[in-house]
FIDOVO-327509 format. One record per residue: residue in three letters; residue number from 1; x, y, z of N, C-alpha, C, CB in turn. Coordinates in nm, 3 decimals, always signed. Glycine has a CB too. Example, Ala and Ser with C-alpha at 12.3 -4.5 7.8 and 13.67 -1.06 7.14 Angstrom:
ala,1,+1.319,-0.569,+0.780,+1.230,-0.450,+0.780,+1.320,-0.330,+0.780,+1.131,-0.447,+0.905
ser,2,+1.285,-0.225,+0.708,+1.367,-0.106,+0.714,+1.290,+0.003,+0.787,+1.408,-0.060,+0.572
! end
This chain:
unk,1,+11.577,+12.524,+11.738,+11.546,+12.383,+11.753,+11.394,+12.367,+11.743,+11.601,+12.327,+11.888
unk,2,+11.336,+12.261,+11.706,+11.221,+12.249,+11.668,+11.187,+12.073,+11.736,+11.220,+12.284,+11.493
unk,3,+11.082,+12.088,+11.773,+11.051,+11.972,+11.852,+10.879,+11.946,+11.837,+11.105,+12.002,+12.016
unk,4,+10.858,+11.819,+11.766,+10.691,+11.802,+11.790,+10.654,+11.727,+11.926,+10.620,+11.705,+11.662
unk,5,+10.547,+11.733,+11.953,+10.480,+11.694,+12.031,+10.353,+11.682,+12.007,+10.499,+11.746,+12.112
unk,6,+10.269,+11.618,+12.123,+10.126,+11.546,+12.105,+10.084,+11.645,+12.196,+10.096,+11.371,+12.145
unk,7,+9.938,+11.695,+12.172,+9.920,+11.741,+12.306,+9.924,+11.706,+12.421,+9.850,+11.770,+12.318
unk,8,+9.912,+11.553,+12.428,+9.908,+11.494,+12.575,+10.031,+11.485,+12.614,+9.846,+11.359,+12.596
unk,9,+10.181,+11.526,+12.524,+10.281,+11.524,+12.546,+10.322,+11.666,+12.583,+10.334,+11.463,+12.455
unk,10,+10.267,+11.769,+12.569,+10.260,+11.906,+12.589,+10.197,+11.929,+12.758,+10.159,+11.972,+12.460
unk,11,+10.092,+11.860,+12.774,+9.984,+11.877,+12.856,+10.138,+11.833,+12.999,+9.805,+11.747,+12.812
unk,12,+10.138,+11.693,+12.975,+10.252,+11.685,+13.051,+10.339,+11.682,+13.113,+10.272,+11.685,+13.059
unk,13,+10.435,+11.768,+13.046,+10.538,+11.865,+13.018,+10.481,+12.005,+13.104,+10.556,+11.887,+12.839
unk,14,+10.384,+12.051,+13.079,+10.319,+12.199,+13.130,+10.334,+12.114,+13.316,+10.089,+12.254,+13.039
unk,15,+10.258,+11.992,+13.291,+10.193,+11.964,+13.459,+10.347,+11.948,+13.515,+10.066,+11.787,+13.494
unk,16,+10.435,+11.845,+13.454,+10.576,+11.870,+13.565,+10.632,+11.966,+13.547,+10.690,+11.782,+13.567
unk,17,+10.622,+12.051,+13.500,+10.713,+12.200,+13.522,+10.646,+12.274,+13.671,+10.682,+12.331,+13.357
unk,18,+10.532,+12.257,+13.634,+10.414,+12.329,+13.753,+10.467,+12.248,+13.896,+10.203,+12.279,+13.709
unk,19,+10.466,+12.113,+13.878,+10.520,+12.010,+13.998,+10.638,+12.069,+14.017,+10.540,+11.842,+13.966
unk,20,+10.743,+12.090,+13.947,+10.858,+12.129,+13.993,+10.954,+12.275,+13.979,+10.913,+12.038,+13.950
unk,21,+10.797,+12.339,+14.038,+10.848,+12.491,+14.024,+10.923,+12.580,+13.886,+10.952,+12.495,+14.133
unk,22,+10.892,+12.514,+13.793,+10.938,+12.590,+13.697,+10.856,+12.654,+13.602,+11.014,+12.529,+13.641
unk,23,+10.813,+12.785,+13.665,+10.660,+12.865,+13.622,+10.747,+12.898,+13.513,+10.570,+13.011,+13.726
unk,24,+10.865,+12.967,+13.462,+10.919,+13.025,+13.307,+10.923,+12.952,+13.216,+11.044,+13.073,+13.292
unk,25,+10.945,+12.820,+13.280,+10.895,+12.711,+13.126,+10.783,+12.688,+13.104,+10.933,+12.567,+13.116
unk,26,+10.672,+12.670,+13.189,+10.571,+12.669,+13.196,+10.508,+12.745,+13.156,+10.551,+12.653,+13.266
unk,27,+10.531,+12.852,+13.152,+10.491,+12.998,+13.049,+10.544,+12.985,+12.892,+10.582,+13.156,+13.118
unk,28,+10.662,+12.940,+12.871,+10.723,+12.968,+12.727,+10.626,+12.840,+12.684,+10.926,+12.957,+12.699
unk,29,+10.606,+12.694,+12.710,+10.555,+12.648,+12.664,+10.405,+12.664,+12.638,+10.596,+12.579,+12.696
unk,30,+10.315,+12.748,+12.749,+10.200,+12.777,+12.705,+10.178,+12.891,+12.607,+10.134,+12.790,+12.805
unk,31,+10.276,+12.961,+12.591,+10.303,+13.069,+12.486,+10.301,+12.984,+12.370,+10.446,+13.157,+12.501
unk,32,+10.398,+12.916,+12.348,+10.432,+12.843,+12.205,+10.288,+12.773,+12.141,+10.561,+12.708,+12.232
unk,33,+10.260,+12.722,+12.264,+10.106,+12.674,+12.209,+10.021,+12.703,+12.208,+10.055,+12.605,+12.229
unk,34,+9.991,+12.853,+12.220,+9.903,+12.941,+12.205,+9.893,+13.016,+12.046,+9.934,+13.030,+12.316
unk,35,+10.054,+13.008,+11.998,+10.098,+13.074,+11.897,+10.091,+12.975,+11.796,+10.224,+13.134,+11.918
unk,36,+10.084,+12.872,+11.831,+10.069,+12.709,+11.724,+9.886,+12.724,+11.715,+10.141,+12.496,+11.844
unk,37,+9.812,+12.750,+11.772,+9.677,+12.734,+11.748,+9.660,+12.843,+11.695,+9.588,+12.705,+11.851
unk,38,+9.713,+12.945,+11.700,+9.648,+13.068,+11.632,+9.686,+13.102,+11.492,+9.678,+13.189,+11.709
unk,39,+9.833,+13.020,+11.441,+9.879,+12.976,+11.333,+9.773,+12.881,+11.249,+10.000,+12.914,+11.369
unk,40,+9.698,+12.846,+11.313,+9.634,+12.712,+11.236,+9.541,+12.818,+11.182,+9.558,+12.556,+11.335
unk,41,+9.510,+12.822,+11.059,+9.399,+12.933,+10.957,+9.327,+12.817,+10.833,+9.524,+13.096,+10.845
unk,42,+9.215,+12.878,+10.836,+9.151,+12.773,+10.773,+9.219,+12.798,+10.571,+8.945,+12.801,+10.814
unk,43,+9.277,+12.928,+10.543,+9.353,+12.929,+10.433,+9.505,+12.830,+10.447,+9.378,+13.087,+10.407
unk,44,+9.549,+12.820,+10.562,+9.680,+12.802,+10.526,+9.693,+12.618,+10.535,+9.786,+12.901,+10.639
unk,45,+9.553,+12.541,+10.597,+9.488,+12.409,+10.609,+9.450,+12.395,+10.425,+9.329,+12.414,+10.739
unk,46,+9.388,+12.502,+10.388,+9.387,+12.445,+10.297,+9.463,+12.396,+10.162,+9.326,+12.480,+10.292
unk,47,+9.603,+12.521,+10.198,+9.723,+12.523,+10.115,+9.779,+12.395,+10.141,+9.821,+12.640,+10.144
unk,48,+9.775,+12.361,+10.258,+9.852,+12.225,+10.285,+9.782,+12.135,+10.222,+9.870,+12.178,+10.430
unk,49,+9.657,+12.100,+10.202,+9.626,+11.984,+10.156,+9.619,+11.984,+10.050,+9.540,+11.936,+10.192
unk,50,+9.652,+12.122,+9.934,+9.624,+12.135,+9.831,+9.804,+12.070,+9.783,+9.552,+12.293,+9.801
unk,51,+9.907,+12.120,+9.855,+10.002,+12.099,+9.834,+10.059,+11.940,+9.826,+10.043,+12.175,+9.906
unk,52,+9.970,+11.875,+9.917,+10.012,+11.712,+10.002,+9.941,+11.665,+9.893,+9.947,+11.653,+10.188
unk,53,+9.821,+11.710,+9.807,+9.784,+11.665,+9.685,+9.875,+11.641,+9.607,+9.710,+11.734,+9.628
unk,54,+9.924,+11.775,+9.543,+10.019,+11.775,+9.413,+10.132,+11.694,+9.447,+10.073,+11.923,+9.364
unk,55,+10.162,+11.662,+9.573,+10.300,+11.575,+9.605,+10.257,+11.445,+9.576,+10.362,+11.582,+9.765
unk,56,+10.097,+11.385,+9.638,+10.064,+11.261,+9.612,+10.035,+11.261,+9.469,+9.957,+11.215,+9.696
unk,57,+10.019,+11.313,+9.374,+9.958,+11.285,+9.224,+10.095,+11.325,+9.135,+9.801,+11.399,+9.179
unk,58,+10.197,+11.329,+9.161,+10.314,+11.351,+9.097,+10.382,+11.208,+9.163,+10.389,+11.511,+9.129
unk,59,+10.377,+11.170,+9.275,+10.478,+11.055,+9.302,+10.377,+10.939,+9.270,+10.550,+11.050,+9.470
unk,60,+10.254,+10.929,+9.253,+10.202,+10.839,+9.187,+10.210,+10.836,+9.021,+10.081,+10.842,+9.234
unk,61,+10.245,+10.930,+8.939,+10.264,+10.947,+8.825,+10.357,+10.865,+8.784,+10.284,+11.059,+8.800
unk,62,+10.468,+10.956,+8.896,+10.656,+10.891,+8.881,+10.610,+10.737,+8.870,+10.797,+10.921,+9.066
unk,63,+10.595,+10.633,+9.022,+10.546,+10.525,+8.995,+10.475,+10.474,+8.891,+10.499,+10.509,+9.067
unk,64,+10.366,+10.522,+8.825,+10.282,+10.437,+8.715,+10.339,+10.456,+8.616,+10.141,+10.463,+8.688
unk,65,+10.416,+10.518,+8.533,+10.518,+10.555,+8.432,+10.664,+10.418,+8.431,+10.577,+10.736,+8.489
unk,66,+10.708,+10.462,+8.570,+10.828,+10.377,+8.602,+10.776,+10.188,+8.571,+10.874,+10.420,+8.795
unk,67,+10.678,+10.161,+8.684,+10.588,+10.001,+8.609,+10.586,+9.985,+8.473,+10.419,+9.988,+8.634
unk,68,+10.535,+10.113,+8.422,+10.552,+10.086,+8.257,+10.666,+10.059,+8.185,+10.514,+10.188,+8.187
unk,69,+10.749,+10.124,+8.217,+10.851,+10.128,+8.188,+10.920,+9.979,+8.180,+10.897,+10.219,+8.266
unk,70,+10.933,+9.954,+8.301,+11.020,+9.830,+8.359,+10.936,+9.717,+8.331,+11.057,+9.834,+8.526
unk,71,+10.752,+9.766,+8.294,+10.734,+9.628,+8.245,+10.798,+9.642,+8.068,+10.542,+9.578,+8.262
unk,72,+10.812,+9.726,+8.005,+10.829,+9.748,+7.854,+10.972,+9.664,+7.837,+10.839,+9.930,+7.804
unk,73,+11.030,+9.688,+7.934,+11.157,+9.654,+7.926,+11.213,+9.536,+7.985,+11.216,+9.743,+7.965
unk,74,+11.082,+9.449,+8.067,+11.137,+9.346,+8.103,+11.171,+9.304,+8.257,+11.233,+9.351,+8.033
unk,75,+11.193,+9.428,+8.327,+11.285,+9.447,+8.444,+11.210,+9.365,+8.537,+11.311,+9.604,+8.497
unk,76,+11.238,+9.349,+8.630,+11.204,+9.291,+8.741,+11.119,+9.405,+8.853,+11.341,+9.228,+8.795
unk,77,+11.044,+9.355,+8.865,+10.975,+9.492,+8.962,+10.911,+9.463,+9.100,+10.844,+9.565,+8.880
unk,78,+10.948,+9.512,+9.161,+10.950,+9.511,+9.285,+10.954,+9.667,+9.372,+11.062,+9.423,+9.307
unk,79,+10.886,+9.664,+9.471,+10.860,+9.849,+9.526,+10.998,+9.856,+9.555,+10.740,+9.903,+9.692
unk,80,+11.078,+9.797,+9.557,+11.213,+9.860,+9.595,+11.291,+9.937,+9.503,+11.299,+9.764,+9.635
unk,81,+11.238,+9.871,+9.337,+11.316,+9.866,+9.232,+11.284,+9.997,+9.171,+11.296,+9.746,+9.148
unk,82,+11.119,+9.971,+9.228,+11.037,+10.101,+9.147,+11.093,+10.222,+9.224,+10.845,+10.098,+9.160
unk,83,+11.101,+10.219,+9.375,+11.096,+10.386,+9.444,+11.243,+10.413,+9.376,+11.092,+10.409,+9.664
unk,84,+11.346,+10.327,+9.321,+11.492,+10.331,+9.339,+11.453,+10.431,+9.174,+11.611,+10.143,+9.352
unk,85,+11.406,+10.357,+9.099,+11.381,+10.423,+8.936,+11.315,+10.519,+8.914,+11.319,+10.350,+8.843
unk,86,+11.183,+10.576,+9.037,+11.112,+10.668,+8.998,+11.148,+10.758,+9.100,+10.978,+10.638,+8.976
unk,87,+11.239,+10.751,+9.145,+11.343,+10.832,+9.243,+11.231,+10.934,+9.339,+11.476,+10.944,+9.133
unk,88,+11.161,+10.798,+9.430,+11.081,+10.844,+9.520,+11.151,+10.742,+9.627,+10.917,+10.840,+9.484
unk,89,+11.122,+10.787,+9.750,+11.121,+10.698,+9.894,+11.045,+10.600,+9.873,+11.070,+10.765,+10.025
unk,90,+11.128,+10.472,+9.951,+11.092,+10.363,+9.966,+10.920,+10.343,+10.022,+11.199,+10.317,+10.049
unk,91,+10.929,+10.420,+10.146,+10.804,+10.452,+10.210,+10.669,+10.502,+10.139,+10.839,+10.546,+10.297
unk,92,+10.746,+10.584,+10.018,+10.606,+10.672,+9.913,+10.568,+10.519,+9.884,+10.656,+10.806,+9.724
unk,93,+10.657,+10.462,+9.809,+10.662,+10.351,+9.680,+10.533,+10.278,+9.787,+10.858,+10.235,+9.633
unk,94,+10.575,+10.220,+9.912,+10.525,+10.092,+9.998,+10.352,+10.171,+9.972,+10.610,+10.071,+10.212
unk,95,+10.328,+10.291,+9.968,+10.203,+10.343,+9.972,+10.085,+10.293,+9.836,+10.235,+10.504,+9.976
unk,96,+10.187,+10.241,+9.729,+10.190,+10.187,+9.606,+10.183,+10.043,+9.607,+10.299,+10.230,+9.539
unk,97,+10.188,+10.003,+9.678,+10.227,+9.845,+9.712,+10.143,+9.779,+9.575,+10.156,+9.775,+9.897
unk,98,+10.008,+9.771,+9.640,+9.916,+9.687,+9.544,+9.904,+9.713,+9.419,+9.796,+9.686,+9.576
unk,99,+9.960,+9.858,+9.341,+9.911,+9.860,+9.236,+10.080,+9.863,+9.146,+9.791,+9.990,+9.228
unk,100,+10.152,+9.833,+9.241,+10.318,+9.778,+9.165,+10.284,+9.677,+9.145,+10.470,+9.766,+9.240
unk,101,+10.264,+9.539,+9.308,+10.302,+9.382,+9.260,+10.173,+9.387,+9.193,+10.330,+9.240,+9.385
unk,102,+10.049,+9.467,+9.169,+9.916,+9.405,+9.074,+9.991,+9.430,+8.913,+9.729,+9.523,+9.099
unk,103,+10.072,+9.517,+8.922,+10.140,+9.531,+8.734,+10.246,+9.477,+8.739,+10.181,+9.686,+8.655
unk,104,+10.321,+9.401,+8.821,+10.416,+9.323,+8.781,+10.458,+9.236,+8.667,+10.416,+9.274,+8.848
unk,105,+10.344,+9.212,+8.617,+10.378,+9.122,+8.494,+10.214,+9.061,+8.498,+10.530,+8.987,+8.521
! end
């Protein structure tokens, strides 16, 4: 199972375990987050953003292609129409907002 948290949601969590006698959770969770900071590497920060790149410059592609498209053809366009055609999430598309309804027609 996998569960995020905030640190102040961690921090928390550590203080009522301590309030209510439960030093073994209180340990597994300061373990886990000991092992989450030491995971963090300044190579593997940078893989991620290199990666969250190529995801943002491919689903902006999909989108500016798809506008073209649907304007070539007439369609009606709208971010709903577009994430549905350039078979991205609604949510990517909304990130697109201004530069869909700015090519709408």
């Amino acid at each position: 199972m996998r569960i995020t948290l905030s640190h102040k949601e961690l921090h928390e969590l550590q203080k009522l375990c301590l309030e209510n006698g439960k030093q073994e959770l209180f340990n597994k969770l300061t373990n886990e987050e000991h092992k989450s900071i030491k995971s963090r590497t300044p190579k593997k920060t940078k893989a991620t953003q290199k990666a969250t790149k190529v995801r943002q410059d491919t689903a902006r592609k999909k989108i500016e292609s798809t506008v073209n498209m649907m304007r070539l053809f007439n369609q009606k366009i709208t971010v709903y129409s577009v994430a549905k055609e350039a078979q991205v999430s609604y949510n990517t598309a909304t990130k697109y907002k201004e530069y869909i309804l700015k090519n709408a027609h």
